[in-house]
C-alpha positions, 0 to 999 in steps of 0.5 A: 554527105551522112554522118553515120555512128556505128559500134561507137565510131563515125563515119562520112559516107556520099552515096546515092539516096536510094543505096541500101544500106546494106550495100554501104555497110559493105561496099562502102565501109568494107563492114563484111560482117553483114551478109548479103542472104537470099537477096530479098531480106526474107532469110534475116541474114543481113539483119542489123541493128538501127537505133535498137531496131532489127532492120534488114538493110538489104531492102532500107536506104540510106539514111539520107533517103528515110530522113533519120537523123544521124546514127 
């Protein structure tokens, strides 16, 4: 289980180490805001933000798979 903090608002999430996180944000959290794209992370589409960090989540994991600590 992964405690993740986002727009000031924690959520516990028990998904797969290597799910990436734009799929949590999505499938998990029901956050649509976050595009799915070209499906590669080249377009930015699904950029977010993590700890003041542009990141495409289409190609990063889960929190629990990178070791940061919670967000």
């Amino acid at each position: 289980m992964v405690t993740l903090r986002i727009n000031g608002k924690s959520h516990q999430i028990d998904v797969p180490s290597d799910m990436p996180v734009l799929w949590v944000l999505r499938d998990v959290l029901g956050m649509t805001g976050t595009k799915f794209g070209c499906g590669m992370a080249l377009c930015g589409a699904c950029t977010v933000q993590l700890d003041g960090q542009a990141i495409r989540p289409r190609i990063e994991r889960a929190p629990c798979q990178t070791r940061r600590p919670p967000i």
